[in-house]
PDBQT receptor file of N, H, CA, C and O in Angstrom, charges set to zero:
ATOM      1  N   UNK A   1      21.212 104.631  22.770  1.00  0.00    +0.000 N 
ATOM      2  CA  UNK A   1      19.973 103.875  22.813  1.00  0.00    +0.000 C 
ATOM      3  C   UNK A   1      19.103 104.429  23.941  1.00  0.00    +0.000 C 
ATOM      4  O   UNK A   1      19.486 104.864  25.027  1.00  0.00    +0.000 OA
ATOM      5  N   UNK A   2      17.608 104.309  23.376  1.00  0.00    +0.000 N 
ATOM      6  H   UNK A   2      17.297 103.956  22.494  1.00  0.00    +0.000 HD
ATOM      7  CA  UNK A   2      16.576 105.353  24.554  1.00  0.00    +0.000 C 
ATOM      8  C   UNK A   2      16.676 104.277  25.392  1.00  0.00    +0.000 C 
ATOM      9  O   UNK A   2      16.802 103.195  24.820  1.00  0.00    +0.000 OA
ATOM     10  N   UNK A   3      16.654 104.271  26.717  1.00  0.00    +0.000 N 
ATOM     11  H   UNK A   3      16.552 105.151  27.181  1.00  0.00    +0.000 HD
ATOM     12  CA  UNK A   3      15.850 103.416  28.068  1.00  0.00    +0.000 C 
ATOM     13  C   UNK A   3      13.936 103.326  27.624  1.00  0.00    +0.000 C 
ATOM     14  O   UNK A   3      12.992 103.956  27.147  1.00  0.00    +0.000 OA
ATOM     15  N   UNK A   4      14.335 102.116  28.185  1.00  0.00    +0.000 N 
ATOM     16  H   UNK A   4      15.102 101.605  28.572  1.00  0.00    +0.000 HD
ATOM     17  CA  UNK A   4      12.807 101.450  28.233  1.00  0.00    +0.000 C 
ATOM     18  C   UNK A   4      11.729 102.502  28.638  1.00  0.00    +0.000 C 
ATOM     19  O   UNK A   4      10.689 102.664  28.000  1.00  0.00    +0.000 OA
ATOM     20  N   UNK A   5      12.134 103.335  29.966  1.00  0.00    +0.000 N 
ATOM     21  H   UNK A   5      12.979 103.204  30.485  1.00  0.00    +0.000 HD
ATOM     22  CA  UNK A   5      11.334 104.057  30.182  1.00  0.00    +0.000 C 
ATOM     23  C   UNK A   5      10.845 105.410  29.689  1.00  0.00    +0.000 C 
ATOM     24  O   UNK A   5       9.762 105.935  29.945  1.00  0.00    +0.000 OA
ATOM     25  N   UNK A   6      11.876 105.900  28.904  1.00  0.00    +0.000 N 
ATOM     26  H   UNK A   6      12.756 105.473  28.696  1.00  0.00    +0.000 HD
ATOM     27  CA  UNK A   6      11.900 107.177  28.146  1.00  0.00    +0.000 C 
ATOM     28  C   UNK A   6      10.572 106.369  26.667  1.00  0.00    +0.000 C 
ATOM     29  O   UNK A   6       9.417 106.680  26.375  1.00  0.00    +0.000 OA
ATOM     30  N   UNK A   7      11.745 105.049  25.980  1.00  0.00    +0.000 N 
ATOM     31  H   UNK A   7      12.683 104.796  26.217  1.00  0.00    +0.000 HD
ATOM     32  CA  UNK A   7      10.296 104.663  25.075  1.00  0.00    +0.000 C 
ATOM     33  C   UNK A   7       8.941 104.412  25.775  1.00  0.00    +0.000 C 
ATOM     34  O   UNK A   7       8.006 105.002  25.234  1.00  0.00    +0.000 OA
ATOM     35  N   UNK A   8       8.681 103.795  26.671  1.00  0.00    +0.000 N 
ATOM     36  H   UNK A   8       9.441 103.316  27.111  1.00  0.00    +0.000 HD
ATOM     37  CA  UNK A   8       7.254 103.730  27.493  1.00  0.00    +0.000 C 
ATOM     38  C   UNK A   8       6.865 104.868  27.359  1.00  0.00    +0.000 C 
ATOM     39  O   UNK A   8       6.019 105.128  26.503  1.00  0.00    +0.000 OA
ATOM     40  N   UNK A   9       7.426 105.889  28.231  1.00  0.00    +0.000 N 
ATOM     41  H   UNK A   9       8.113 105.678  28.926  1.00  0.00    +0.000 HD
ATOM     42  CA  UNK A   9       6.557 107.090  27.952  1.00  0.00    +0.000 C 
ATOM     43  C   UNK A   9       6.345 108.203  26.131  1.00  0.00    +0.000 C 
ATOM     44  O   UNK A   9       5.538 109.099  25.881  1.00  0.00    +0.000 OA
ATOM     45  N   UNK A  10       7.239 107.708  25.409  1.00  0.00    +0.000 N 
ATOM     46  H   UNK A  10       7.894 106.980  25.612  1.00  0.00    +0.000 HD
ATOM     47  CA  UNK A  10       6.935 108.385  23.821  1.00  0.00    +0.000 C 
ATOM     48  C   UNK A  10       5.435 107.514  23.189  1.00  0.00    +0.000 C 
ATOM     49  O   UNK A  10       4.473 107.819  22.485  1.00  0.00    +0.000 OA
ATOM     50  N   UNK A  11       5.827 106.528  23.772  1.00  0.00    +0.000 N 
ATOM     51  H   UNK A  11       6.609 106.280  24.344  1.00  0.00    +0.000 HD
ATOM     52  CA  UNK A  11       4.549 104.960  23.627  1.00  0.00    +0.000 C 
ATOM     53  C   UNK A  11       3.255 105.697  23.604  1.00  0.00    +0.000 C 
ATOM     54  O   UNK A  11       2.465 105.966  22.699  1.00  0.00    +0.000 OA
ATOM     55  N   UNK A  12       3.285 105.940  24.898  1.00  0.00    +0.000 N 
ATOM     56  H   UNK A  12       3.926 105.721  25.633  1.00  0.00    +0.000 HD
ATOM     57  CA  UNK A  12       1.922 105.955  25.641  1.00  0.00    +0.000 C 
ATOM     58  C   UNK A  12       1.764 107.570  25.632  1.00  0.00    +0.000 C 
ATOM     59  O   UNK A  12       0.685 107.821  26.169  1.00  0.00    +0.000 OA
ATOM     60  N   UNK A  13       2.436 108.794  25.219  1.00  0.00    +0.000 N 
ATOM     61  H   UNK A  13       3.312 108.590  24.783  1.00  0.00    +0.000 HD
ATOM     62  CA  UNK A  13       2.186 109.840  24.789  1.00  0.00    +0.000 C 
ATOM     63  C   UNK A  13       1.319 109.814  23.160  1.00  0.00    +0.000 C 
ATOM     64  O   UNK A  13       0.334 110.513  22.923  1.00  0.00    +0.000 OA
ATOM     65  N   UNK A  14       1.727 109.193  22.525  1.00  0.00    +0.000 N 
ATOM     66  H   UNK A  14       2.527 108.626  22.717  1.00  0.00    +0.000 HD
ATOM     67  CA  UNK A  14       1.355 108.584  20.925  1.00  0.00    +0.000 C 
ATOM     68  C   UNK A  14      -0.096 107.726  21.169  1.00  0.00    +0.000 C 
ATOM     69  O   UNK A  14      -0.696 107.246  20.208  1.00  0.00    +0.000 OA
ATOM     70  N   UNK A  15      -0.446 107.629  22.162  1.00  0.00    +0.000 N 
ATOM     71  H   UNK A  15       0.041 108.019  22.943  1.00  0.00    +0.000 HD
ATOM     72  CA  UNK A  15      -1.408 106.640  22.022  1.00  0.00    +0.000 C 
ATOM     73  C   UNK A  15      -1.658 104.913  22.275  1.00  0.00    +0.000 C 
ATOM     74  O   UNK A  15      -2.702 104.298  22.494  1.00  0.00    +0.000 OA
ATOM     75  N   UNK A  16      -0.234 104.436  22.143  1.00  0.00    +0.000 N 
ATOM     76  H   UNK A  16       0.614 104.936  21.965  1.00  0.00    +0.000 HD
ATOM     77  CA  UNK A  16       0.036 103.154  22.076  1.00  0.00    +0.000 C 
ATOM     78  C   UNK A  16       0.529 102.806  23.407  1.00  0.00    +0.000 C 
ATOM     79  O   UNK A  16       1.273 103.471  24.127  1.00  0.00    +0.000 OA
ATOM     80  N   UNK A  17      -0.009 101.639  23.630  1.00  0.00    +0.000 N 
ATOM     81  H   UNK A  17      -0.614 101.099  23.045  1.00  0.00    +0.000 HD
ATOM     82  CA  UNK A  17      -0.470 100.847  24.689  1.00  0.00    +0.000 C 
ATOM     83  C   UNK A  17       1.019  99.932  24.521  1.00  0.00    +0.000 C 
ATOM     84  O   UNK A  17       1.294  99.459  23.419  1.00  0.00    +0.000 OA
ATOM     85  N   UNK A  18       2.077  99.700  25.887  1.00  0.00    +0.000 N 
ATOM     86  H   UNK A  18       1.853 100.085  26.783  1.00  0.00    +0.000 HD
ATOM     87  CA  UNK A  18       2.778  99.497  26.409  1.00  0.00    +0.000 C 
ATOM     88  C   UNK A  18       2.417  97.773  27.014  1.00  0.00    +0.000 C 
ATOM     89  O   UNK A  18       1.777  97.681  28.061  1.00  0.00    +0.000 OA
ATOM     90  N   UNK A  19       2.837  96.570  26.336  1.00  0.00    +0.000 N 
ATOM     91  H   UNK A  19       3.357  96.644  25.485  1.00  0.00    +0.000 HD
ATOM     92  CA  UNK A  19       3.099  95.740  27.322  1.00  0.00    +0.000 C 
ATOM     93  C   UNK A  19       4.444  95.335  26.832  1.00  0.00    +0.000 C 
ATOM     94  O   UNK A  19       4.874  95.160  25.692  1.00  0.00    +0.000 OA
ATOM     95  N   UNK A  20       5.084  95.218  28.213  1.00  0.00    +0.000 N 
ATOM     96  H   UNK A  20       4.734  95.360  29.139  1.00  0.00    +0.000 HD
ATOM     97  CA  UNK A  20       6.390  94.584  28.867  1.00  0.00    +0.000 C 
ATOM     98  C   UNK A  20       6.171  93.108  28.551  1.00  0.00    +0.000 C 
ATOM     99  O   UNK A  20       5.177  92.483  28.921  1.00  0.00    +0.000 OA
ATOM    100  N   UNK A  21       7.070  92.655  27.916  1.00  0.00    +0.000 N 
ATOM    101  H   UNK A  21       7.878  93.163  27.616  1.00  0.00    +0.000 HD
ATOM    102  CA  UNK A  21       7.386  91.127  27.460  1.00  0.00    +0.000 C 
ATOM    103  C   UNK A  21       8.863  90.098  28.417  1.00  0.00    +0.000 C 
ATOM    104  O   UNK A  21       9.993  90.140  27.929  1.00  0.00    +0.000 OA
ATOM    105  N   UNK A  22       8.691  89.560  29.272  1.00  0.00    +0.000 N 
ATOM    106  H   UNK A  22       7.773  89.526  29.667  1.00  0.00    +0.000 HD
ATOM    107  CA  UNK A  22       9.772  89.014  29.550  1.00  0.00    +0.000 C 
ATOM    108  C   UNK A  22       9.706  87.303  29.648  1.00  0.00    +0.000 C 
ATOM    109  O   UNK A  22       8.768  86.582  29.988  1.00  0.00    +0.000 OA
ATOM    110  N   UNK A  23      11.093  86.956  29.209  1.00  0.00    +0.000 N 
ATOM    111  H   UNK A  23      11.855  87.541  28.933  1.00  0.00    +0.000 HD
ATOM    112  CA  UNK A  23      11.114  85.868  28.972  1.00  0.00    +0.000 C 
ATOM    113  C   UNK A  23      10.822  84.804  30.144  1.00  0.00    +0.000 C 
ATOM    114  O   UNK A  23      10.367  85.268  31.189  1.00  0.00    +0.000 OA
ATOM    115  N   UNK A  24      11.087  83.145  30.045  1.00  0.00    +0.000 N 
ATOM    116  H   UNK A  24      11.456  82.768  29.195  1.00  0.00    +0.000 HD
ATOM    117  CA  UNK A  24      10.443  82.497  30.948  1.00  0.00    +0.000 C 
ATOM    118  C   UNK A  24      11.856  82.270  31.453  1.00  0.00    +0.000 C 
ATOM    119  O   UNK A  24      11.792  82.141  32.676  1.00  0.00    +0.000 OA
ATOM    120  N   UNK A  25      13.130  82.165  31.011  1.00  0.00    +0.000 N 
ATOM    121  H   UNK A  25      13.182  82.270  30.018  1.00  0.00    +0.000 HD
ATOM    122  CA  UNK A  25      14.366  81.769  30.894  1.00  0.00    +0.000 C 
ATOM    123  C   UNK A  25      15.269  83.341  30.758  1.00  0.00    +0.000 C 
ATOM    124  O   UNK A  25      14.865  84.502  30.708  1.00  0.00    +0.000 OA
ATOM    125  N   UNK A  26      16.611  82.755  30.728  1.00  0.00    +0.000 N 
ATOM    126  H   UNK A  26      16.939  81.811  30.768  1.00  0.00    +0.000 HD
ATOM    127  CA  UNK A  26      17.143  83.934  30.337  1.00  0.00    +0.000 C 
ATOM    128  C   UNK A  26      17.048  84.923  29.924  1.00  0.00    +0.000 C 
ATOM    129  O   UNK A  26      17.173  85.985  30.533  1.00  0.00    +0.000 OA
ATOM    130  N   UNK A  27      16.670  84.670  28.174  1.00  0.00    +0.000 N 
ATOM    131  H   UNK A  27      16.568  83.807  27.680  1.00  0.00    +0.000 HD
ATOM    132  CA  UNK A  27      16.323  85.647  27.483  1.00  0.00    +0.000 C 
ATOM    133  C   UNK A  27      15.074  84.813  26.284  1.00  0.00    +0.000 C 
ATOM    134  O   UNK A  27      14.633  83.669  26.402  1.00  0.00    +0.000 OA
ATOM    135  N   UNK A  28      14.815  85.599  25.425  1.00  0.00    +0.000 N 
ATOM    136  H   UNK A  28      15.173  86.528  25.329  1.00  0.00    +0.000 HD
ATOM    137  CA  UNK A  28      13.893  84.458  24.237  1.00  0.00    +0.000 C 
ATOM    138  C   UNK A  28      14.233  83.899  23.431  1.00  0.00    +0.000 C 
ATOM    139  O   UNK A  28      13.433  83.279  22.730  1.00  0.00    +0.000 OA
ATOM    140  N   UNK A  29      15.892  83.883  23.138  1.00  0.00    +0.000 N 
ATOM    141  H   UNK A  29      16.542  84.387  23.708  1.00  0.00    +0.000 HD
ATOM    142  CA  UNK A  29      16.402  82.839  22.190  1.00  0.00    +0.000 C 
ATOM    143  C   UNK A  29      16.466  81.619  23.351  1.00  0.00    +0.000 C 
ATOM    144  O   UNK A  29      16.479  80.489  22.862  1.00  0.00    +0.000 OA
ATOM    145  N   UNK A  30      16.496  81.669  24.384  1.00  0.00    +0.000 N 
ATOM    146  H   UNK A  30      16.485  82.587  24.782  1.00  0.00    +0.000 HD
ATOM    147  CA  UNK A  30      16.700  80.514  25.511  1.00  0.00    +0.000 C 
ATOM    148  C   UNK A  30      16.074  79.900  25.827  1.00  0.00    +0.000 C 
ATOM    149  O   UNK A  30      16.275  78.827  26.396  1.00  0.00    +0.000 OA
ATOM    150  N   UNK A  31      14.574  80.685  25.393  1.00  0.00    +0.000 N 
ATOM    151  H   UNK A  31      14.412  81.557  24.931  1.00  0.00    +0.000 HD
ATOM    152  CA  UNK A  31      13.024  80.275  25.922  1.00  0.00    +0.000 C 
ATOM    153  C   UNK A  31      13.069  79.245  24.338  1.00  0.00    +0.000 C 
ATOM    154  O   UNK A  31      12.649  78.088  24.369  1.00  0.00    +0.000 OA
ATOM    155  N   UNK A  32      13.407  79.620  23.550  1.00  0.00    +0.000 N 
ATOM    156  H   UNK A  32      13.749  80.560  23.525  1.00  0.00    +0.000 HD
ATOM    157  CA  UNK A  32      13.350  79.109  22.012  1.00  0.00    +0.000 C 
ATOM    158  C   UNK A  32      13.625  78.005  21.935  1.00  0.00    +0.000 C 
ATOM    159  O   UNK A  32      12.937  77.154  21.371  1.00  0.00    +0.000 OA
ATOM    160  N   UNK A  33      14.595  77.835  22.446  1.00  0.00    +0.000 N 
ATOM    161  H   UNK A  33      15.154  78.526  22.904  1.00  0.00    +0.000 HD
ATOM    162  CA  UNK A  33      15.861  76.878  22.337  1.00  0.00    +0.000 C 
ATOM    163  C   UNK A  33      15.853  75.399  22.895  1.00  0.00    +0.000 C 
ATOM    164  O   UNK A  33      16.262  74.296  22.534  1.00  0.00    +0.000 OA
ATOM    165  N   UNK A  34      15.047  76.054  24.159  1.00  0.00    +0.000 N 
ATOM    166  H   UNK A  34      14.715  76.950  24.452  1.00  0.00    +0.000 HD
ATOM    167  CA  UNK A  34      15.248  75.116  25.342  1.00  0.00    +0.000 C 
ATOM    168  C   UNK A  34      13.441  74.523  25.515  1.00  0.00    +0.000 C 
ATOM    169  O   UNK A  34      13.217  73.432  26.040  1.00  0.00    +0.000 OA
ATOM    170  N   UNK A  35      12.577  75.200  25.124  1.00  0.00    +0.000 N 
ATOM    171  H   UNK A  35      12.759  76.086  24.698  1.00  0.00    +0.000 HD
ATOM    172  CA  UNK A  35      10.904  74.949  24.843  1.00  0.00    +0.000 C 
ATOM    173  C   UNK A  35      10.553  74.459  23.538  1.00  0.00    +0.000 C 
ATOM    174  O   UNK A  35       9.660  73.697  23.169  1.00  0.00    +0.000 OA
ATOM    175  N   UNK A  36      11.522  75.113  22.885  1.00  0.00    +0.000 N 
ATOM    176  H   UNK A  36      12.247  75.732  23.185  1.00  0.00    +0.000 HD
ATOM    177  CA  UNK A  36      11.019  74.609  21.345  1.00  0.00    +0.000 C 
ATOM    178  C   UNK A  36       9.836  75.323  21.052  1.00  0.00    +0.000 C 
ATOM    179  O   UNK A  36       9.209  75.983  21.881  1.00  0.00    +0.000 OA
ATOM    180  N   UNK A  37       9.500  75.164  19.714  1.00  0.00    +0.000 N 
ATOM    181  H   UNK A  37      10.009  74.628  19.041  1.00  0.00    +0.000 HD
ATOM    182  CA  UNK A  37       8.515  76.600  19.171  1.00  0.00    +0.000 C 
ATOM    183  C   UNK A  37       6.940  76.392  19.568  1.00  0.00    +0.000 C 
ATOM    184  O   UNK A  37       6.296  77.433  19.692  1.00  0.00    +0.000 OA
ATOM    185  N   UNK A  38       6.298  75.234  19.767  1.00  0.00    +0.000 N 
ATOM    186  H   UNK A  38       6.821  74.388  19.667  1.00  0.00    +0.000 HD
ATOM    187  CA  UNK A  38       5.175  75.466  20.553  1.00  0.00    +0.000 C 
ATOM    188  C   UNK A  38       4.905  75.125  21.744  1.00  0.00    +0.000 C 
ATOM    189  O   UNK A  38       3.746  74.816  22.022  1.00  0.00    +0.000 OA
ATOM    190  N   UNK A  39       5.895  75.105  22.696  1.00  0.00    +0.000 N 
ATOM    191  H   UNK A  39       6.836  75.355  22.470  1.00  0.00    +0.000 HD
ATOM    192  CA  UNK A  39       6.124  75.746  23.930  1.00  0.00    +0.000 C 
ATOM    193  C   UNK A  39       6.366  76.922  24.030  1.00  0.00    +0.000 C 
ATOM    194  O   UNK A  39       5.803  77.563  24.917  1.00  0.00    +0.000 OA
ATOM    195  N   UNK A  40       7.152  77.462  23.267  1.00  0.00    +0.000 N 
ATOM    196  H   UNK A  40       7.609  76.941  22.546  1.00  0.00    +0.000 HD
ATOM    197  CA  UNK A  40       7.334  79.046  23.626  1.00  0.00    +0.000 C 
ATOM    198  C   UNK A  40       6.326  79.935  22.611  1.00  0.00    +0.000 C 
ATOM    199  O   UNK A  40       6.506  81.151  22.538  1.00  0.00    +0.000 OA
ATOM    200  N   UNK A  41       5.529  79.451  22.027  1.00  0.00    +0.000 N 
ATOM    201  H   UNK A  41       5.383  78.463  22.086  1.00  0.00    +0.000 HD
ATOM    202  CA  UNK A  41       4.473  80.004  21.203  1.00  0.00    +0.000 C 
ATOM    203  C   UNK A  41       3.400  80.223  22.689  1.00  0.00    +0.000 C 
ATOM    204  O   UNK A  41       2.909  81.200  23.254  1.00  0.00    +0.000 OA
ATOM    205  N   UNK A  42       3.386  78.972  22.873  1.00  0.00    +0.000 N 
ATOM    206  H   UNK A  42       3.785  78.178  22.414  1.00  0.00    +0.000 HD
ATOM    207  CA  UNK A  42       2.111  78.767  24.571  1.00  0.00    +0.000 C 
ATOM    208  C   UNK A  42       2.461  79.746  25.803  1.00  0.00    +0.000 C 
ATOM    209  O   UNK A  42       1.607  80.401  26.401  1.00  0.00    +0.000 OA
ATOM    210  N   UNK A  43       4.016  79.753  26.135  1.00  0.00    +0.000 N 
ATOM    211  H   UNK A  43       4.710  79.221  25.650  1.00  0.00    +0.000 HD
ATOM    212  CA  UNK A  43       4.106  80.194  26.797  1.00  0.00    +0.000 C 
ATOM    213  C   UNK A  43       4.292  82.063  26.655  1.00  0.00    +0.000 C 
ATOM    214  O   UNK A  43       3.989  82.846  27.555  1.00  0.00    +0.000 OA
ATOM    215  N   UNK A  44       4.738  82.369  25.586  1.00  0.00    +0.000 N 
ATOM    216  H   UNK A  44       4.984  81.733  24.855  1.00  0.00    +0.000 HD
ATOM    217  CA  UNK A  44       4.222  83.785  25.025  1.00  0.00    +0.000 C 
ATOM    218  C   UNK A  44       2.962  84.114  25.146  1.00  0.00    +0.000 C 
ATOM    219  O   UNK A  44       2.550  85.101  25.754  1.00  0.00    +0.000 OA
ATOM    220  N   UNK A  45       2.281  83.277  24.557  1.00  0.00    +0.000 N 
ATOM    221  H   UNK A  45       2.616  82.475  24.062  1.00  0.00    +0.000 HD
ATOM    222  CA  UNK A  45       0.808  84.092  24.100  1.00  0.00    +0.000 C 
ATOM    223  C   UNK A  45       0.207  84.383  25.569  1.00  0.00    +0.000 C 
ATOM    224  O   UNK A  45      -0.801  85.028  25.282  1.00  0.00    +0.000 OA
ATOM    225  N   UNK A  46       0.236  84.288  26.901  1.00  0.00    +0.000 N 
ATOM    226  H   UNK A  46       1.055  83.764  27.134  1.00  0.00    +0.000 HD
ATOM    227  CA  UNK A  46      -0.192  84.432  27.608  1.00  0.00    +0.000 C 
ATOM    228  C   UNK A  46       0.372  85.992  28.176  1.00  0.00    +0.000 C 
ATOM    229  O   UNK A  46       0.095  86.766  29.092  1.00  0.00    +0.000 OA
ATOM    230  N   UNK A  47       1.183  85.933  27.205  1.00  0.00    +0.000 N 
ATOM    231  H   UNK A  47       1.408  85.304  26.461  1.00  0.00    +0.000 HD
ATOM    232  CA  UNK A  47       2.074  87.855  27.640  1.00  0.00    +0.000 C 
ATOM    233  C   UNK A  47       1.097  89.226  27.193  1.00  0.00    +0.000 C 
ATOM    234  O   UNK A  47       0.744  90.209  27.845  1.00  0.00    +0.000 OA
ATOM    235  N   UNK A  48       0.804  88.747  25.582  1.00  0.00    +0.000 N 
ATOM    236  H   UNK A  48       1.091  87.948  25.053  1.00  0.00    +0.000 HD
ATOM    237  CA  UNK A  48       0.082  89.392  24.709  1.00  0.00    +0.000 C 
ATOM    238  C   UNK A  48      -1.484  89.530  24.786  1.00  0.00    +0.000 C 
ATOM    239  O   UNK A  48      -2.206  88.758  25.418  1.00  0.00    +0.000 OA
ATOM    240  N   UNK A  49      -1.750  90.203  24.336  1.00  0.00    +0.000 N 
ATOM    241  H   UNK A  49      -1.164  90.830  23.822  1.00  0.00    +0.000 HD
ATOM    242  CA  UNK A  49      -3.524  90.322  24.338  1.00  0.00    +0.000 C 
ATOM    243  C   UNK A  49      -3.724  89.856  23.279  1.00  0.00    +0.000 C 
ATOM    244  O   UNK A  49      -2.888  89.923  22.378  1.00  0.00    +0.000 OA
ATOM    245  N   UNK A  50      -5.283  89.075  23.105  1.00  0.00    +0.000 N 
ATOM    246  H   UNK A  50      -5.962  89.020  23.837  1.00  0.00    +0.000 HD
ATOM    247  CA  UNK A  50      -5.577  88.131  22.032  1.00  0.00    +0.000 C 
ATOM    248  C   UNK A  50      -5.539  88.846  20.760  1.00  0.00    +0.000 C 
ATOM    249  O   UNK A  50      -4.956  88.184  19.902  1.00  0.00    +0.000 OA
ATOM    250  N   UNK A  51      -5.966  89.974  20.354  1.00  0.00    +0.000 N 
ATOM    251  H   UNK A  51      -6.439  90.512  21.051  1.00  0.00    +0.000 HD
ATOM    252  CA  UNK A  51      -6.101  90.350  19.308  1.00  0.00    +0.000 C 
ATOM    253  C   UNK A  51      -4.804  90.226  19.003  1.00  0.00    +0.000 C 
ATOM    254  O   UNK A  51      -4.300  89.431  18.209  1.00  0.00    +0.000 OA
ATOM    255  N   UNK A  52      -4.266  91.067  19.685  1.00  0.00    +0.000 N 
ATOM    256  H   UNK A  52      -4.676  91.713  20.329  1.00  0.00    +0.000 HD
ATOM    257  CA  UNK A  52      -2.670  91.652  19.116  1.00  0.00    +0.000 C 
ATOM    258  C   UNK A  52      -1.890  89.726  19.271  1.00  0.00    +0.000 C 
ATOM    259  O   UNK A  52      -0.828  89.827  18.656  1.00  0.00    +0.000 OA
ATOM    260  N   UNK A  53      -1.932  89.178  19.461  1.00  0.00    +0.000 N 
ATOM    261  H   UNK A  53      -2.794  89.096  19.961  1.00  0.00    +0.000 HD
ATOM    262  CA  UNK A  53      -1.218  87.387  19.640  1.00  0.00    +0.000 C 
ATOM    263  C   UNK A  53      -1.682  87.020  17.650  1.00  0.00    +0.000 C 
ATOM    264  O   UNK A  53      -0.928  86.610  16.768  1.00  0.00    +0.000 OA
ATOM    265  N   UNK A  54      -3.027  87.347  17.572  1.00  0.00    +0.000 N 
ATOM    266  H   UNK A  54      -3.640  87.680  18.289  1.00  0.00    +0.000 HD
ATOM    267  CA  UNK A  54      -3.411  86.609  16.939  1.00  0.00    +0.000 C 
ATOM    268  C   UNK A  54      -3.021  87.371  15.381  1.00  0.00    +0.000 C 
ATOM    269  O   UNK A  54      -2.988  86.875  14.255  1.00  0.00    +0.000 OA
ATOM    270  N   UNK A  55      -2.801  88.511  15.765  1.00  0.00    +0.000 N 
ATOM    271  H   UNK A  55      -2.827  88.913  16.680  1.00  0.00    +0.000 HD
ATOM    272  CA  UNK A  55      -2.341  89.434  14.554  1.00  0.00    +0.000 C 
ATOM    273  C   UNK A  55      -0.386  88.916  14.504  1.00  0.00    +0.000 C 
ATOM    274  O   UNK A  55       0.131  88.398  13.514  1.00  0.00    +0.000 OA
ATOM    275  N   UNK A  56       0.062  89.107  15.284  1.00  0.00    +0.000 N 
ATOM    276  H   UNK A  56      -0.358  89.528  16.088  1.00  0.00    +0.000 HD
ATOM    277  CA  UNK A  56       1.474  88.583  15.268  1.00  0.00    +0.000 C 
ATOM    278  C   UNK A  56       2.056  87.303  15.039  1.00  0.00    +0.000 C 
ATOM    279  O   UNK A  56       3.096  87.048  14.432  1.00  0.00    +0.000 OA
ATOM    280  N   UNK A  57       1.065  86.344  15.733  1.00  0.00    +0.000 N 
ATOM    281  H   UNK A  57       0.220  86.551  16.226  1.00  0.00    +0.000 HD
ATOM    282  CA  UNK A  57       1.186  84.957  15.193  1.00  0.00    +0.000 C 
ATOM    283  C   UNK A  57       1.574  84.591  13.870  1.00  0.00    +0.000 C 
ATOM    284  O   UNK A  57       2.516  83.906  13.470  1.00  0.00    +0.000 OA
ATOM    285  N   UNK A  58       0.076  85.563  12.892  1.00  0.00    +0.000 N 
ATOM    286  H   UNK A  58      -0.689  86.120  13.217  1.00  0.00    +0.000 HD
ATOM    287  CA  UNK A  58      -0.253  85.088  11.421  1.00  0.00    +0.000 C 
ATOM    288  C   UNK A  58       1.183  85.776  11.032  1.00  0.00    +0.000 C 
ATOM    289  O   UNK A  58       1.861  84.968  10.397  1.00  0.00    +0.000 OA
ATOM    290  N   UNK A  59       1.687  86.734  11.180  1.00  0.00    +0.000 N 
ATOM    291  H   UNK A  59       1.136  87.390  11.696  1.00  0.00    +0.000 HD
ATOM    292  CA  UNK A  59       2.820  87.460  10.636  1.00  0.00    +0.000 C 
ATOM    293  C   UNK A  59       3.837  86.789  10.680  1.00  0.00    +0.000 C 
ATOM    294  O   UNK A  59       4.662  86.830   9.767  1.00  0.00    +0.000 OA
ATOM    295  N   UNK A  60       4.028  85.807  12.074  1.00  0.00    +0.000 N 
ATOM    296  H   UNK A  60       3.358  85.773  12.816  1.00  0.00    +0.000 HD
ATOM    297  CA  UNK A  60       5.392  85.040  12.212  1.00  0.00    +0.000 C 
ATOM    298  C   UNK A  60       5.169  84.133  11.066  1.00  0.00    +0.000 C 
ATOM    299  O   UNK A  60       6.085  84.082  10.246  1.00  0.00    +0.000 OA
ATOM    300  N   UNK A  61       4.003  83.326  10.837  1.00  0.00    +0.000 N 
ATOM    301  H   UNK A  61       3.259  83.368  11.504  1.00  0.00    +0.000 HD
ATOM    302  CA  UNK A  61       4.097  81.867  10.373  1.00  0.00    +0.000 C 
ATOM    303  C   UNK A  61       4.415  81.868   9.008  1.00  0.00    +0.000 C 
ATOM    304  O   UNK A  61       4.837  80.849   8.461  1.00  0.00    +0.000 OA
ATOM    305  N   UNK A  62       4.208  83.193   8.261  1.00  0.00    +0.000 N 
ATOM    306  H   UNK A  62       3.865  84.021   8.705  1.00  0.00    +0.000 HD
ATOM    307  CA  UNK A  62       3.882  83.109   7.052  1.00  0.00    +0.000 C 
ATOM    308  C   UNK A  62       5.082  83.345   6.227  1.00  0.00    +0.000 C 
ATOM    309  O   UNK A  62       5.733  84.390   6.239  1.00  0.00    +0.000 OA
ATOM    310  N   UNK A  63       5.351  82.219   5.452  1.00  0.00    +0.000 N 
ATOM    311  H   UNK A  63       4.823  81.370   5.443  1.00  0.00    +0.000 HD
ATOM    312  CA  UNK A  63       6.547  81.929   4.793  1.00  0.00    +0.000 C 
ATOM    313  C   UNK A  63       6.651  82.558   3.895  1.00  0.00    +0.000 C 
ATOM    314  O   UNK A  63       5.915  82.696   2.918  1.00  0.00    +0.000 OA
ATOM    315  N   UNK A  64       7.809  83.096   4.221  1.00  0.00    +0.000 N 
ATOM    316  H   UNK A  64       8.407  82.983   5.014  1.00  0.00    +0.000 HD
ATOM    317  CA  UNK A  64       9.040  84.340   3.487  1.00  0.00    +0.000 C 
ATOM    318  C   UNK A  64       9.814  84.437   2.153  1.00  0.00    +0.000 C 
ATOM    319  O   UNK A  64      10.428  85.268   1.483  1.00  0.00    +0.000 OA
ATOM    320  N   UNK A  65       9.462  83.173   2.133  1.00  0.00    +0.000 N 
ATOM    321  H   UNK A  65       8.964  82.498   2.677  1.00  0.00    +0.000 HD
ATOM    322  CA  UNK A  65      10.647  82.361   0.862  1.00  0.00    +0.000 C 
ATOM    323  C   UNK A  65      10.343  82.745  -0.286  1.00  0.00    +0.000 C 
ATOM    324  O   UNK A  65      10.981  82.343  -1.260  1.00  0.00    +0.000 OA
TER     325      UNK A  65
């Protein structure tokens, strides 16, 4: 498995813009778990940039079934 930093830099050689996501808790099943989904929806989106939140959001919500 590559290190974070080897992918950062293939990232940002390619063009693509690098943000680091870390959880509020342990990890993000913990943040999940323990916030419940629009707490940890709130407390995510402040990680992400709006466009890109608002493009990922619609992708999560949309039922699969």
């Amino acid at each position: 498995m590559a290190s974070a930093g080897i992918l950062t830099t293939r990232a940002e050689a390619a063009g693509i813009e690098v943000l680091i996501l870390s959880p509020w808790l342990d990890d993000f099943n913990s943040d999940l778990r323990t916030l419940g989904i629009q707490e940890f929806e709130a407390a995510s989106r402040a990680q992400f940039l709006a466009q890109d939140f608002a493009r990922f959001a619609s992708v999560a919500t949309t039922d699969t079934r």
